[in-house]
BANU-388614 format. One line per field, with one value per residue (C-alpha): chain; x, y, z; residue number from 1. Coordinates in Angstrom, 2 decimals, padded with zeros to 5 digits. Each point is the difference from the previous one (the first is absolute). Example, Ala and Ser with C-alpha at 12.3 -4.5 7.8 and 13.67 -1.06 7.14 Angstrom:
residues 2
chaine <- A, A
c1 <- 012.30, 001.37
c2 <- -004.50, 003.44
c3 <- 007.80, -000.66
num <- 1, 2
//
This chain:
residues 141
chaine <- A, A, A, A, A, A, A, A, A, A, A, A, A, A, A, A, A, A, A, A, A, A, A, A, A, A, A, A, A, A, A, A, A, A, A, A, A, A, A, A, A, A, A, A, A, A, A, A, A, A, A, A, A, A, A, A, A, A, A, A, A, A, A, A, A, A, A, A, A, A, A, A, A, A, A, A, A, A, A, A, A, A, A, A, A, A, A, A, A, A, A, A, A, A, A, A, A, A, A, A, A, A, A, A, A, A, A, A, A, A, A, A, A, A, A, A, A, A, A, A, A, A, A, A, A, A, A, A, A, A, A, A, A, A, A, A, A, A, A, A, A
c1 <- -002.38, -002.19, 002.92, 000.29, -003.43, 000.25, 003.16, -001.39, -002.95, 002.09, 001.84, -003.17, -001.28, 002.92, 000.28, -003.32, 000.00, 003.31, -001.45, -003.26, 002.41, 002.01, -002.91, -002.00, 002.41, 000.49, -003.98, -000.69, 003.07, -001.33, -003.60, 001.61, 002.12, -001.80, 002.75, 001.99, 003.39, 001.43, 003.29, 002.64, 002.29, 003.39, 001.13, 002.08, -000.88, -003.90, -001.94, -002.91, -003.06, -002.13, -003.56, -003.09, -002.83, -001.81, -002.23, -002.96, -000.47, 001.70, 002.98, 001.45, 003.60, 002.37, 003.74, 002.64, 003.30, 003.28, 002.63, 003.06, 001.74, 003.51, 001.46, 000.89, -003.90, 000.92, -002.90, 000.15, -003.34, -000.65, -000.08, -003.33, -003.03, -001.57, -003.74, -002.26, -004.19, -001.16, -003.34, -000.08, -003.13, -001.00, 002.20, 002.10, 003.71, 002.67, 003.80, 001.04, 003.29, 001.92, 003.50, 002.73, 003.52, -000.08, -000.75, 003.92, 001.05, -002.41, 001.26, 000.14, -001.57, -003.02, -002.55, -003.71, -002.92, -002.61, -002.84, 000.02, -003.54, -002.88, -002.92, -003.16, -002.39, -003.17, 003.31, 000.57, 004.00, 001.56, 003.77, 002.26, 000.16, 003.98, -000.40, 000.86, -002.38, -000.74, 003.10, 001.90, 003.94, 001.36, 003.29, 001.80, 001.94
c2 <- -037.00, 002.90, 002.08, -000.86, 001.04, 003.21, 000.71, -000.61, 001.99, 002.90, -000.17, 000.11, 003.09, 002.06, -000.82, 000.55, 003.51, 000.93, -000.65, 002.16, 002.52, -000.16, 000.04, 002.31, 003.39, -001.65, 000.04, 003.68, 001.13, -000.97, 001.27, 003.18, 000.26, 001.44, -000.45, -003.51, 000.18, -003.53, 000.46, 002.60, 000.07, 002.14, -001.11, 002.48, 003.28, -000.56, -000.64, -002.40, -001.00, -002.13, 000.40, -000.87, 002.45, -002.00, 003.08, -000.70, 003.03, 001.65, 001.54, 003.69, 000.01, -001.01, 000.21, -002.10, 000.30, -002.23, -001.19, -002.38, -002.14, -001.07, -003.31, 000.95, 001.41, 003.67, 002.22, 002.20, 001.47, 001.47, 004.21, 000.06, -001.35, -002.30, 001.33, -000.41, 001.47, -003.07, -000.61, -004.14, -001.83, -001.62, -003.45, 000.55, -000.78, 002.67, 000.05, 003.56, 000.93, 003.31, 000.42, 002.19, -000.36, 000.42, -003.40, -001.50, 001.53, -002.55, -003.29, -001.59, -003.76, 000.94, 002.65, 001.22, 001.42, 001.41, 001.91, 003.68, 001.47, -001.05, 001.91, -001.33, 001.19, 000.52, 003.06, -001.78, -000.91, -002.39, 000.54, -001.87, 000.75, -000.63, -003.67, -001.02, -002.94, 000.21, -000.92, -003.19, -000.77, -001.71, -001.60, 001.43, -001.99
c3 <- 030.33, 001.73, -000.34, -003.65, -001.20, 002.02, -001.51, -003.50, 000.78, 000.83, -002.88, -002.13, 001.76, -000.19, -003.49, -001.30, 002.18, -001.98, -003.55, 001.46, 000.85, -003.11, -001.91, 001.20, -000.98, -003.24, -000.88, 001.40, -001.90, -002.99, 000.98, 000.41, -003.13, -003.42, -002.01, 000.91, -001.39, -001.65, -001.54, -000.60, -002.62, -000.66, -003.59, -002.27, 000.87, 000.33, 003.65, -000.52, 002.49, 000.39, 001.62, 000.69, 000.91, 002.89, 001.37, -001.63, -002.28, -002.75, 000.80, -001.57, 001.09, 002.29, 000.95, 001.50, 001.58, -000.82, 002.36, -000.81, 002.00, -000.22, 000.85, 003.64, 000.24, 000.33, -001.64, -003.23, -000.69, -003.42, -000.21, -001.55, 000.39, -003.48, -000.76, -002.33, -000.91, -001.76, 000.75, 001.30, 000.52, 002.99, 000.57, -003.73, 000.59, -001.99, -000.48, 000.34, -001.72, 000.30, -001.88, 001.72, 000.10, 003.66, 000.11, -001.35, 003.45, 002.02, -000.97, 003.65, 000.22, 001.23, -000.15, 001.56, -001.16, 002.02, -000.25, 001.24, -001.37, -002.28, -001.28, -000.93, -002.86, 002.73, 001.29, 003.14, 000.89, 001.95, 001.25, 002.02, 003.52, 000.38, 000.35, -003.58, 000.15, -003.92, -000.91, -001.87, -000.07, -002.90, -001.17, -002.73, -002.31
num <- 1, 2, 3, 4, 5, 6, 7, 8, 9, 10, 11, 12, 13, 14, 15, 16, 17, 18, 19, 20, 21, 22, 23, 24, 25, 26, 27, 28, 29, 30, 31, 32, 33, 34, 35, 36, 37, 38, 39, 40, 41, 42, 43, 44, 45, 46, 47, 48, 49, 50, 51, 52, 53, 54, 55, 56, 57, 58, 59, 60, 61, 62, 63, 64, 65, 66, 67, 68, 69, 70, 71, 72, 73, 74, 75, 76, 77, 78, 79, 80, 81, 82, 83, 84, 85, 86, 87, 88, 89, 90, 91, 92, 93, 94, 95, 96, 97, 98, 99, 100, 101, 102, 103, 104, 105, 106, 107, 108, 109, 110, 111, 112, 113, 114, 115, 116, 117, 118, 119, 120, 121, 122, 123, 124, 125, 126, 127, 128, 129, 130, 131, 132, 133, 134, 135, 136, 137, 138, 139, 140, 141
//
């Protein structure tokens, strides 16, 4: 039975040390984002998405980059970067929309948003070190 509880016991810890784990890049990630990105949308020619300003203070602009993925997960990324200079409050949530036609050549099942740059009103910036941890992949349908 000793062997039982020690078992058990193991299990627990190596459990509980994976959620830590798991856990803990997920809560600096988000520390670290300004601009959290929810949702993105490829619908008849327009781009839409969704965000959520979580640095705290007003933002001025910001820009994000577009990839695609097809079925077999091969990459298409988008030839230009979405932007936009509306000034966002601290913690307000937007849907950003741009129209281009570009956009009827990306019709793959899935597709990414992340954030590349954002400027805040006090003229500091914030951009994306490579890692492309502001970012959110949704299904299209």
């Amino acid at each position: 039975m000793e062997w039982f509880t020690e078992a058990y016991t193991m299990k627990t810890v190596i459990a509980l040390s994976t959620l830590l784990l798991v856990g803990l890049p997920v809560q600096a990630q988000s520390v670290a984002c300004p601009i959290q990105p929810t949702l993105v949308k490829n619908l008849d020619s327009q781009l839409a998405v969704d965000f959520q300003n979580t640095s705290g203070k007003p933002i001025a602009s910001y820009q994000f980059s577009l990839s695609f993925y097809d079925s077999n997960g091969h990459a298409h990324p988008f030839p230009q970067a979405l932007s936009g200079t509306v000034q966002m409050h601290a913690n307000a949530h937007r849907t950003a929309i741009w129209q281009t036609k570009l956009a009827q050549h990306f019709m793959f099942p899935y597709a990414q948003a992340f954030l590349q740059q954002a400027t805040f009103t006090d003229g500091t910036s914030w951009a994306d070190d490579g890692s492309q941890a502001c970012s959110v992949t949704s299904i299209e349908e």
